[in-house]
C-alpha positions as CSV (number, residue, x, y, z in Angstrom):
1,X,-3.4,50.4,-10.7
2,X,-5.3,49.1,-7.7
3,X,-6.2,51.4,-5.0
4,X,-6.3,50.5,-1.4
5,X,-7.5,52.4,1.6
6,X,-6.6,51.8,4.6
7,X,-9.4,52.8,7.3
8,X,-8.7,52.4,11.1
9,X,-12.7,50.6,10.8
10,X,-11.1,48.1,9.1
11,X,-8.0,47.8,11.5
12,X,-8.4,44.7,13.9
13,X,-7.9,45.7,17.7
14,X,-4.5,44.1,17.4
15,X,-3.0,46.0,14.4
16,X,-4.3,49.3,15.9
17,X,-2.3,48.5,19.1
18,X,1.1,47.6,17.0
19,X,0.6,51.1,14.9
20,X,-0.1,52.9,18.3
21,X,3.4,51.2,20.1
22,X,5.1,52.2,17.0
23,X,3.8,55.6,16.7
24,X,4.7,55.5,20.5
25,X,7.8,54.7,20.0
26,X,8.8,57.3,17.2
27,X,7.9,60.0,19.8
28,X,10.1,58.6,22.8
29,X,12.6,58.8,20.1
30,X,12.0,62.1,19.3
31,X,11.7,62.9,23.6
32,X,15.1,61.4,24.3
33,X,17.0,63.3,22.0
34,X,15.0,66.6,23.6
35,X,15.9,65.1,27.3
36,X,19.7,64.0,26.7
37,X,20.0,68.0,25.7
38,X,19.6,67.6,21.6
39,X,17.3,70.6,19.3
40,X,14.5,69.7,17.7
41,X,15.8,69.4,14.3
42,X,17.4,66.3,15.5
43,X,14.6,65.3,17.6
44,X,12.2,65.2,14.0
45,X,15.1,63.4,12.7
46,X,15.4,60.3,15.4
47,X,11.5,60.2,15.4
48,X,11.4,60.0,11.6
49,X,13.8,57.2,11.4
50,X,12.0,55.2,13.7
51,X,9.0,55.0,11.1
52,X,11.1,55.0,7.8
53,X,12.8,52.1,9.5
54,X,8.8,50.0,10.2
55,X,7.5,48.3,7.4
56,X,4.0,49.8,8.6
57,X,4.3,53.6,7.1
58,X,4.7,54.6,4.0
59,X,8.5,56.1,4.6
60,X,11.7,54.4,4.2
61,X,11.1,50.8,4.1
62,X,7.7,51.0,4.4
63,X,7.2,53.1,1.1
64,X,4.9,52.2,-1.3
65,X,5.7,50.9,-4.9
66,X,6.0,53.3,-8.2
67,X,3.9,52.1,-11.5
68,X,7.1,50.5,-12.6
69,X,7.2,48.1,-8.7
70,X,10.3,50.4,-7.7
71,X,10.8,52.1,-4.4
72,X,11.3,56.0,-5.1
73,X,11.4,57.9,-2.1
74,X,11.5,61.8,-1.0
75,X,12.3,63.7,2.3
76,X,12.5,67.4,3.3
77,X,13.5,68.8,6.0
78,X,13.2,72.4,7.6
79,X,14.9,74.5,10.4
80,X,12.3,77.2,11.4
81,X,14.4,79.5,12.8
82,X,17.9,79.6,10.4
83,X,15.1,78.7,7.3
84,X,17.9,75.9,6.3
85,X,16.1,73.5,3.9
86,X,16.9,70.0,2.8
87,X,15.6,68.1,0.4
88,X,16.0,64.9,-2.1
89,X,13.5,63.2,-4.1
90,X,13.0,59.8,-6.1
91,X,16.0,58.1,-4.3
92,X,16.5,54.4,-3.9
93,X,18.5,52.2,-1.6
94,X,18.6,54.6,0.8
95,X,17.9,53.2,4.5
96,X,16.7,56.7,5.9
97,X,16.0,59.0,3.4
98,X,15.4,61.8,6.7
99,X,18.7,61.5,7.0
100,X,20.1,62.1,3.7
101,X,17.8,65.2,3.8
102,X,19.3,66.7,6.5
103,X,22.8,65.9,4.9
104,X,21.9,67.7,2.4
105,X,20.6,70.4,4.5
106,X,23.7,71.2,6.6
107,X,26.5,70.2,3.3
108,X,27.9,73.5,2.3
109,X,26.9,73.5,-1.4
110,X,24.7,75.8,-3.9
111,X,21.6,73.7,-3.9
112,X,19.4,72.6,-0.8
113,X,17.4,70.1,-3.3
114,X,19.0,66.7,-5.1
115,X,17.6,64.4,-7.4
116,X,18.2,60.8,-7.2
117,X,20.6,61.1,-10.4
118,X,22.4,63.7,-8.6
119,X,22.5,62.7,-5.3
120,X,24.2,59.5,-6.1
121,X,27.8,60.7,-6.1
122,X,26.6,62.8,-2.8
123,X,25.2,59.3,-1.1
124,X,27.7,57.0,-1.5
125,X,29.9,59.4,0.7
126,X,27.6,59.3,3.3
127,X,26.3,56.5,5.4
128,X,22.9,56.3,4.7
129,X,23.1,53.9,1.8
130,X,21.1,50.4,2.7
């Protein structure tokens, strides 16, 4: 497997500024939700699906490959102050796997954690399927 680093030297002027208006643009997401009256668990969640929806970051479309060139991808998410987790790992086809987290989080069920072979009969429910 080859190895590639990605080091802001290398980064031409140009692809700095498109990872800074992105980056930029995942926070105003994030600020709106704040502003229009939202909490913060939701504000994480619209800035998060801003970058899992770039091809730039490694998160939602943007992940990088597994060993055998699939897409596996894995979210948690936290509320500080109930301690409500979320969680699902090595899912595919999933457009925002944030989202599905915090489905999972707030679904009134034993387990706070799904694995992709699990979480299949609990995603094709929802709408966060690609």
């Amino acid at each position: 497997m080859v190895q590639v680093l990605f080091l802001k030297e290398s980064m031409s002027e140009g692809a700095e500024a498109n990872y800074r208006q992105k980056l930029e643009q995942s926070v105003r997401a994030g600020y709106e939700v704040l502003e229009s009256g939202g909490d913060s668990t939701d504000a994480v969640i619209a800035a998060i699906m801003v970058l899992e929806d770039l091809d730039l970051f490694n998160a939602g479309k943007g992940s990088v490959f597994t060993h055998q060139a699939e897409v596996e991808m894995d979210a948690s998410i936290m509320e500080g102050g109930s301690l409500n987790v979320g969680a699902i790992a090595g899912v595919r086809h999933i457009k925002n796997p944030i989202k599905l987290a915090s489905d999972v989080m707030n679904y009134p069920a034993q387990s706070d954690f799904f694995l992709s072979q699990s979480l299949r009969r609990y995603s094709s429910a929802t709408a966060c399927l690609r």
